[in-house]
C-alpha positions as a Python dict, from the first residue, in 0.01 Angstrom:
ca = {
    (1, 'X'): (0, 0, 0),
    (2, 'X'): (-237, -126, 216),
    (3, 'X'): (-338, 187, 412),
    (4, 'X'): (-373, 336, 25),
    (5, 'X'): (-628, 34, -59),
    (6, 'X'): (-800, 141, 284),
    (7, 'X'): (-804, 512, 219),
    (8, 'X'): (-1002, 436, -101),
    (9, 'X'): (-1277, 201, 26),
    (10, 'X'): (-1308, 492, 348),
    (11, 'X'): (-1360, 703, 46),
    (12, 'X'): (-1610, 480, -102),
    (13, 'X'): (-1811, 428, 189),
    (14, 'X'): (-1855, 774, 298),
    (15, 'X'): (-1957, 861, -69),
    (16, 'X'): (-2206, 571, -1),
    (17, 'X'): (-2362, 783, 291),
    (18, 'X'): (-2707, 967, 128),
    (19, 'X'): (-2748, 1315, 251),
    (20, 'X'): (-3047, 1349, 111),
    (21, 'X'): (-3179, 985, 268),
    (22, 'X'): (-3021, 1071, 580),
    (23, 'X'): (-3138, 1447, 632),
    (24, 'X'): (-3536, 1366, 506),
    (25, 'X'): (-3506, 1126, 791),
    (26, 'X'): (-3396, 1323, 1073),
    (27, 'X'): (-3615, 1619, 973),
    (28, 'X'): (-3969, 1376, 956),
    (29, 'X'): (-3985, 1427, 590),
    (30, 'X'): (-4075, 1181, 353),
    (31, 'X'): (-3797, 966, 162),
    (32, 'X'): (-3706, 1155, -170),
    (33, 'X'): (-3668, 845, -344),
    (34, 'X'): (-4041, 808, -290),
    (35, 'X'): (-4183, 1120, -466),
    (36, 'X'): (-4034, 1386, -772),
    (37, 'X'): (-3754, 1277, -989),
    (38, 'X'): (-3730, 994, -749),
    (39, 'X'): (-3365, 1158, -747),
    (40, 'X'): (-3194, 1166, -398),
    (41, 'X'): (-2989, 1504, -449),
    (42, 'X'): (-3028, 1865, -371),
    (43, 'X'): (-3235, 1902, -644),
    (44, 'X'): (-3517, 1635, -586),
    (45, 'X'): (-3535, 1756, -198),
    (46, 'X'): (-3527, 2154, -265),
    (47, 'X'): (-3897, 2017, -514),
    (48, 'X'): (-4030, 1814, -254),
    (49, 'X'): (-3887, 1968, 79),
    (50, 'X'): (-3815, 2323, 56),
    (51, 'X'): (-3469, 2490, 84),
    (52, 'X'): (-3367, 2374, 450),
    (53, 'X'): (-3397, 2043, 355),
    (54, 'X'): (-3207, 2128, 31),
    (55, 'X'): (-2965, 2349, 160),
    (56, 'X'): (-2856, 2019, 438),
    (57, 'X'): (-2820, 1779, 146),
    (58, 'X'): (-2603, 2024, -7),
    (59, 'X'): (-2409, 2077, 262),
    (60, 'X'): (-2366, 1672, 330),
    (61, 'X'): (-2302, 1566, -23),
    (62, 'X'): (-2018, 1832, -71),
    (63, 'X'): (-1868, 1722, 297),
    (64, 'X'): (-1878, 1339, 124),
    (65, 'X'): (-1621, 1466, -109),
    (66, 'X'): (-1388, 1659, 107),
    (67, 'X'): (-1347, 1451, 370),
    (68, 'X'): (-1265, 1189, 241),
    (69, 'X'): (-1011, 1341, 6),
    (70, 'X'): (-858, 1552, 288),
    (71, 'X'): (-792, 1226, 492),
    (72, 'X'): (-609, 1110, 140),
    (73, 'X'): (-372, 1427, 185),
    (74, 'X'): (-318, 1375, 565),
    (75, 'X'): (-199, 984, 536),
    (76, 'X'): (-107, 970, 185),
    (77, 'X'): (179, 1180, 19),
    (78, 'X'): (70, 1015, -325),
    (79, 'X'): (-99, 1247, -586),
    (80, 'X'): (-288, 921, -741),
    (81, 'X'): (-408, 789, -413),
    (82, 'X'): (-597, 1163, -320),
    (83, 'X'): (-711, 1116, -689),
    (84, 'X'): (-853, 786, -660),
    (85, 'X'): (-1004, 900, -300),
    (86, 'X'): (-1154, 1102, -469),
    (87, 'X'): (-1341, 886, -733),
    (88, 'X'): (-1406, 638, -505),
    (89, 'X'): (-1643, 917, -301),
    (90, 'X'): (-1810, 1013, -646),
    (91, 'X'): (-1847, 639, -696),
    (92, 'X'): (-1982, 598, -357),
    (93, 'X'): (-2285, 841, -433),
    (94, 'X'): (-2364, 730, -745),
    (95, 'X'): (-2367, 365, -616),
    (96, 'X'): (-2404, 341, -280),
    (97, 'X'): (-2366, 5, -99),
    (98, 'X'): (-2616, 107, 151),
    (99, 'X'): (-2866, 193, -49),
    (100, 'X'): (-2863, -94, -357),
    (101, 'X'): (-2569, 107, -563),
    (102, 'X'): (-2870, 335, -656),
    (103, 'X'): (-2768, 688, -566),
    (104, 'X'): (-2737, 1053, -703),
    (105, 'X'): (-2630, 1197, -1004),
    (106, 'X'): (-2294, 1306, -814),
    (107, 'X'): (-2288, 1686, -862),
    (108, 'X'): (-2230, 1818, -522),
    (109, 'X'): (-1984, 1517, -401),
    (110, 'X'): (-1806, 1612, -740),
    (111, 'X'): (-1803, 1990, -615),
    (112, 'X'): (-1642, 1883, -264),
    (113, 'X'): (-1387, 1636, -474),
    (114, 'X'): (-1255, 1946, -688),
    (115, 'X'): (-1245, 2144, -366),
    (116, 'X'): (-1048, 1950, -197),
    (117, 'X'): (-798, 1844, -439),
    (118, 'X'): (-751, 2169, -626),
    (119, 'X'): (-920, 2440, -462),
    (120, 'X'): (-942, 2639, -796),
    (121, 'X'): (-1120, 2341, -973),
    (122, 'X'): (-1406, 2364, -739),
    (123, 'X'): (-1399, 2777, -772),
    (124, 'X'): (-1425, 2719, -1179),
    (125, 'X'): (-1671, 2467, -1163),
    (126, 'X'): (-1893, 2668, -913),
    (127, 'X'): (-1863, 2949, -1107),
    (128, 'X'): (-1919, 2829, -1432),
    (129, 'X'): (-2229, 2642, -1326),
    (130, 'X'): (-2379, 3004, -1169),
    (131, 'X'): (-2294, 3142, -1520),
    (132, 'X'): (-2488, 2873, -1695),
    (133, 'X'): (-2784, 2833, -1470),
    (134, 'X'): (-2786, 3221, -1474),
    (135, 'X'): (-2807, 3216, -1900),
    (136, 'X'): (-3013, 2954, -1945),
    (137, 'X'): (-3193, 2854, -1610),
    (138, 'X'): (-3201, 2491, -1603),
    (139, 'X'): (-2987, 2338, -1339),
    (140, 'X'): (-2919, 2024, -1530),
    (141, 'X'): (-2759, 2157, -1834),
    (142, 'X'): (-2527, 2446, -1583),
    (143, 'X'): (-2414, 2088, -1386),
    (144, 'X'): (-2300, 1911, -1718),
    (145, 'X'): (-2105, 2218, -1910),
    (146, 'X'): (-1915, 2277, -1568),
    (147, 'X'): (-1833, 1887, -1563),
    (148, 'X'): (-1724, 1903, -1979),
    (149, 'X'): (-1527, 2214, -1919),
    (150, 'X'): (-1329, 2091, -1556),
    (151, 'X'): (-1128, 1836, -1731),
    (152, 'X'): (-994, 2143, -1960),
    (153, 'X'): (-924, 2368, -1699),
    (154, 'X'): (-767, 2095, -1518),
    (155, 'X'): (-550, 2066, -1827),
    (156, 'X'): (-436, 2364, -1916),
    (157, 'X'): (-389, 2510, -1493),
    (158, 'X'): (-106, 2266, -1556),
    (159, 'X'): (-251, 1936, -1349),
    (160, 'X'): (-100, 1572, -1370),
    (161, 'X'): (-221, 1372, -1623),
    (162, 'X'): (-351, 1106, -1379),
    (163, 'X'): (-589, 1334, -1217),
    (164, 'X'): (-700, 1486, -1566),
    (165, 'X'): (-783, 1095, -1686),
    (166, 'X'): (-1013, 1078, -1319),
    (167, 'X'): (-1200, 1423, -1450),
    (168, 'X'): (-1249, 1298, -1807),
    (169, 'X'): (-1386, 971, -1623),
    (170, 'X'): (-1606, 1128, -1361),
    (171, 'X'): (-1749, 1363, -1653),
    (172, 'X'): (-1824, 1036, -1853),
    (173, 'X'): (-1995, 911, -1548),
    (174, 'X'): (-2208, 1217, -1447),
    (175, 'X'): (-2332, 1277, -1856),
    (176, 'X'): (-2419, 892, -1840),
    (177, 'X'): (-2629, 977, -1515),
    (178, 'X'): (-2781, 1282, -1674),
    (179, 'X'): (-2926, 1100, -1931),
    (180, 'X'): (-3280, 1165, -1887),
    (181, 'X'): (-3192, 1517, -1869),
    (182, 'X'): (-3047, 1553, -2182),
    (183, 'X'): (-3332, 1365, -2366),
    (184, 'X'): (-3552, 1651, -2167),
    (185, 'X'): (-3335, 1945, -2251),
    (186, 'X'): (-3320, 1832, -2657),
    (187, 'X'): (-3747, 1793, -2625),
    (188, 'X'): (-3742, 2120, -2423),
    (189, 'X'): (-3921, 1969, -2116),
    (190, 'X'): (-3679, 2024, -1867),
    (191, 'X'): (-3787, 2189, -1586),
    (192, 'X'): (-3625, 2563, -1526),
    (193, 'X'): (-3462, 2696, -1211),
    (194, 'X'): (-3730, 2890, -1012),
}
């Protein structure tokens, strides 16, 4: 019980780790919580930085959702436990104790979570968020009908219930954190991919 408890917060604090902080540093760049959306993700630092910058954020946020959940599956034989691993990394970007509990909008970690939990979750979502993007070209709206449909596809590939309750949670959490995008799709400012 206890080395479940600890697997969790491990979870958490790793999720709490900001690729996007911590790569803008290393590389001399300036903080992306300083300039753009104010946004630090892949997104903010692919505006401001360029795609190096971008593609190492990327990289980092996804690794703050496998890791974590792939230490779960090592120590813990529990479905629930990996599960909650899992959250607890999403939770961990979105409010990060290092950084005030102000964090990302959790897409990437999210994409590293289904990954490493259900390996087919993460192809879906991927591939579902290429097809959107590809259609309509914003970035935003591809990130939030991948997170609406994963729950579903969670459901009917056959997944515990448990798990399916964590999706329909994280999705809850990641439209709540898309807010601003939404109220920029419906008034059409949104800015497009490319």
């Amino acid at each position: 019980m206890q080395v479940d408890f600890l697997l969790i917060i491990i979870a958490y604090l790793l999720g709490s780790l900001s690729a996007a902080v911590l790569v803008c540093n290393i590389l001399g760049l300036s903080d992306p919580r300083s300039g753009g959306s104010r946004n630090p993700g892949t997104t903010n630092v692919m505006r401001l930085h360029g795609k190096k910058a971008a593609f190492l954020t990327l990289t980092g946020d996804i690794l703050k959702g496998i890791i974590p959940v792939l230490l779960a599956k090592v120590i813990s034989n529990s479905e629930i436990i990996i599960a909650l691993s899992g959250l607890a990394a999403f939770l961990g970007h979105i409010f990060p104790i290092y950084f005030g509990f102000k964090g990302g909008k959790g897409v990437a970690t999210l994409i590293g979570v289904l990954f490493a939990t259900h390996w087919q979750l993460g192809v879906a979502y991927v591939l579902t968020w290429i097809l959107t993007a590809f259609i309509f070209r914003y970035s935003s709206l591809a990130a939030l009908i991948a997170a609406i449909l994963t729950p579903l596809y969670a459901y009917f590939s056959g997944q515990e219930s448990q798990y399916i309750v964590i999706l329909i949670i994280i999705m809850i959490i990641l439209l709540w954190k898309h807010k601003p995008n939404i109220i920029n799709l419906i008034k059409k400012k949104e800015d497009k991919i490319g």
